[in-house]
N, C-alpha and C positions, 0 to 999 in steps of 0.2 A: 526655535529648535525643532529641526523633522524629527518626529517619534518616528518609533523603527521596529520593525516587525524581528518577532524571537524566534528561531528555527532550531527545533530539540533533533537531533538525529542527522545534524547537518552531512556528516561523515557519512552517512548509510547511502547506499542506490541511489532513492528517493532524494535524500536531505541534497546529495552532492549535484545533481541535475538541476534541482530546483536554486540552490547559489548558483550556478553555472550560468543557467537562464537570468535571475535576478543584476548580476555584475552585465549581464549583453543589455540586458535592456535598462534597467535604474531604473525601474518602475516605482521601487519601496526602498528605503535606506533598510539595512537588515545587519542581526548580530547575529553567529551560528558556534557559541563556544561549543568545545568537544568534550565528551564526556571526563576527562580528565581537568577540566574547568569546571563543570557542572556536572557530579553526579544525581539525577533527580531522583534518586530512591535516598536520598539523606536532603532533608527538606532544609537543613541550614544552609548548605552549599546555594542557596535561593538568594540568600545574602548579597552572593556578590552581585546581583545583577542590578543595572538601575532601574527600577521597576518605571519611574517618572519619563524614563526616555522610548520604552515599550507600548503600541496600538495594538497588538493581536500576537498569538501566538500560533505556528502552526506545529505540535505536538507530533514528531516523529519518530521521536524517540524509542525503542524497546528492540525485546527480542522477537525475532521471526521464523526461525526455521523450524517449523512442525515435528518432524522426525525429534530434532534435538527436545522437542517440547515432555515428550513420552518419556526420556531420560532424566532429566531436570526439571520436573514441571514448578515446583516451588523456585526458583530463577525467573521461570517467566511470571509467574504471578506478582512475585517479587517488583521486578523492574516494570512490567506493564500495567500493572493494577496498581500498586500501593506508589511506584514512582508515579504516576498518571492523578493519582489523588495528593503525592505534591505540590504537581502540577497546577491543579485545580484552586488548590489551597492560594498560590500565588496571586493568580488570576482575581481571587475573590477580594483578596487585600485589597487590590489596585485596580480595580474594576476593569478587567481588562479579558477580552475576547480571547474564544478559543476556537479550532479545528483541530478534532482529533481523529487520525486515521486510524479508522478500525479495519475491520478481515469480513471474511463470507462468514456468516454466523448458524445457517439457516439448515444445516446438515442433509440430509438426503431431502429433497424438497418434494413437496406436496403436488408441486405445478410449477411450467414452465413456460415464459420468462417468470423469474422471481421478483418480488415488488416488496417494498419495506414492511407491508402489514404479515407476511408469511411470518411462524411463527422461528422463533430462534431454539435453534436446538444443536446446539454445542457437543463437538464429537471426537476434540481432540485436547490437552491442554492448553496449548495455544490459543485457540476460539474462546476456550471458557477464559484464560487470561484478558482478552480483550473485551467477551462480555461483563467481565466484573468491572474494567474500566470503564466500560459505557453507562452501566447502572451509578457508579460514582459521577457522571458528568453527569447527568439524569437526576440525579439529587442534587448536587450543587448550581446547578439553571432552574430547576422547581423552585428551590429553600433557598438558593444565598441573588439567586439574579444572574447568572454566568451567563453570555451570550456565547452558547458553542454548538457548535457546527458539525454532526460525524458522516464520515465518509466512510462509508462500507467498499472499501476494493478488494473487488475478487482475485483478479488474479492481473500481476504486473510483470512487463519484459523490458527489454530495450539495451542499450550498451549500458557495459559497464556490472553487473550482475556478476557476483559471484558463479565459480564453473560450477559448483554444487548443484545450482538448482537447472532445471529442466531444460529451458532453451539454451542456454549457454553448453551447458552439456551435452544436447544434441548436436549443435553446429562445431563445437570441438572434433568427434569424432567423425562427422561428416567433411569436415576438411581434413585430418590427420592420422585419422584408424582407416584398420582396415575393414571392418563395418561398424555398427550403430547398434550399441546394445543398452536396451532399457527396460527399467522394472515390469510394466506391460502400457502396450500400445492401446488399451480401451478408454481408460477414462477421458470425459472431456471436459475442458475449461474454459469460461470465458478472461479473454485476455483483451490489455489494454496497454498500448505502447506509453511509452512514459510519460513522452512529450507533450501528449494528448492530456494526460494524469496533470502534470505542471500546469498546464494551460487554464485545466479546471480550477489547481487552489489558487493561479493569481487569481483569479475568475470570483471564486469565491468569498477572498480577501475582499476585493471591492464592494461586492453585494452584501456582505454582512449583514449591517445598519439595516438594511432594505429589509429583511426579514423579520414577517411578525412578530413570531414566538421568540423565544428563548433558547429554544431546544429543539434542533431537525434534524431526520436521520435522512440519508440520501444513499442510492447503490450507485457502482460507478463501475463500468465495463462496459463491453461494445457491443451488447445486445445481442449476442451469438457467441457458439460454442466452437471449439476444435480438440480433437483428440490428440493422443499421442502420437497412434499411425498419422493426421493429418497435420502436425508440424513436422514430422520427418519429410513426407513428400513436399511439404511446401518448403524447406531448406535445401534439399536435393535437389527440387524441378531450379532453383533461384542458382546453384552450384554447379549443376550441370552433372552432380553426381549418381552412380546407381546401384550403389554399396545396398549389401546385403543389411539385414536387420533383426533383432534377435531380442525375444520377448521373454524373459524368463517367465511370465505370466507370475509374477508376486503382486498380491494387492498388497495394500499399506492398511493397516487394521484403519475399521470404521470408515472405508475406501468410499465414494461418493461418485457415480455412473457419470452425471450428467448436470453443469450446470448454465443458465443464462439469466446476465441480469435485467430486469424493467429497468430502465434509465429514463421513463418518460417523467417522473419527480424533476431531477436533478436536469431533462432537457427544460421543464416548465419554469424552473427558478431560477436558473442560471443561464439558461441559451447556451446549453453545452450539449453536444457531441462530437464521437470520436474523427477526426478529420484523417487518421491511418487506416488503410485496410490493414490486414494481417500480413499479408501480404508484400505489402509496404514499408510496415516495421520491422519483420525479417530481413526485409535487405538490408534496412540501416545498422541492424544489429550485425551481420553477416562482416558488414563492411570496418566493423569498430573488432569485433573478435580474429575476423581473417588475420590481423597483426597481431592482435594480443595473444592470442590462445595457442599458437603454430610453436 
């Protein structure tokens, strides 16, 4: 019997690319029930799974959107901490590997590019939701043996992305308003097209085993920043458009200038990096939303 790799979050961004990828290529047999199969913040729904037919899990599962975090922040702690320590709980029964995808943790940073030893300094509830997950994976790879894996991603785009968030919002109005209006155009972020992101957890599915320890933290983005103003011109110069633009200048409380990840960890362990410019994945994004968003 092939064991088969568990995909929590299959339904999300992330989780649906990465099936998407997995079914083109066979690389891993895999199961991705939906949250309606598997609630993971109620640890018996664990039940149904076969734990015997499972090699690794990649942990996608939670909430994501910031803003909503400040509203509801017991939701996320809920679902990303205490489901994540479910999680964990499963894994330990059945000796069984993990990757869990965490966030930017490291708040207004000290220095730039940022590397895993900067310290964490949590500034939204979101962040503090994923760093209480991370201290849970941190304890269960110390004390019970768990082989798991966290991926610190800064910041992710690519098709398919809800319009809420940033790029998809831009490139909406840049093809169907009649200008381009956003919270403000200063902050920057480093971003990582998806494909890139996927390429990495098959990447790190195989390498697993390979790793000494029990417990490794990895950043993962493209080693450079872009602003607000510079995804609007890079969606415009790619569209041909020269729509006006319109900053209301609102920060987002606890607002964060400037960030870049060190990615030389996660190039030394994995022989990873990003194979898109920015550039690159804007268009393919451009090309998936020009139908969908119009």
């Amino acid at each position: 019997m092939n064991k088969k790799l568990l995909i929590t979050g299959g339904s999300g961004f992330i989780g649906r690319n990465l099936c998407k990828k997995l079914l083109e290529t066979q690389e891993f047999d895999f199961i991705s029930p939906d949250s309606k199969e598997i609630d993971i913040t109620k640890k018996e729904t664990f039940a149904l799974l076969f734990a015997d037919e499972i090699f690794h899990v990649i942990h996608l599962a939670g909430k994501v959107f910031v803003p909503d975090s400040w509203i509801n922040p017991d939701d996320f702690i809920t679902v990303n901490a205490f489901g994540t320590k479910n999680m964990l709980e499963f894994c330990r029964r059945y000796n069984i590997s993990l990757t869990y995808i965490s966030t930017y943790l490291y708040g207004q940073p000290e220095h730039i590019p940022i590397d895993e030893e900067a310290p964490v300094k949590v500034n939204n509830p979101y962040a503090f939701s994923k760093h209480l997950a991370e201290q849970l994976c941190s304890f269960y790879a110390q004390e019970y043996g768990v082989k798991i894996i966290i991926l610190r991603l800064f910041n992710i785009y690519g098709p398919g992305q809800k319009e809420k968030l940033l790029i998809p919002h831009i490139i909406k109005q840049c093809i169907s308003d009649k200008e381009i209006i956003v919270e403000d155009i200063l902050p920057k972020r480093d971003y990582v097209y998806v494909d890139d992101f996927i390429n990495l957890l098959l990447s790190s599915i195989k390498q697993v085993d390979s790793i000494n320890s029990n417990y490794e933290i990895f950043n993962v983005g493209s080693g450079y920043s872009m602003s607000v103003a510079e995804i609007i011109d890079t969606v415009q110069n790619i569209l041909g458009t020269t729509k006006n633009v319109v900053s209301k200048k609102n920060k987002r409380k606890n607002e964060i200038n400037d960030v870049v990840a060190d990615i030389s960890k996660i190039r030394k362990y994995f022989k990873w990096e990003p194979k898109y410019t920015f550039e690159q994945g804007i268009a393919e994004t451009i090309d998936y939303y020009g139908t969908k968003l119009i």
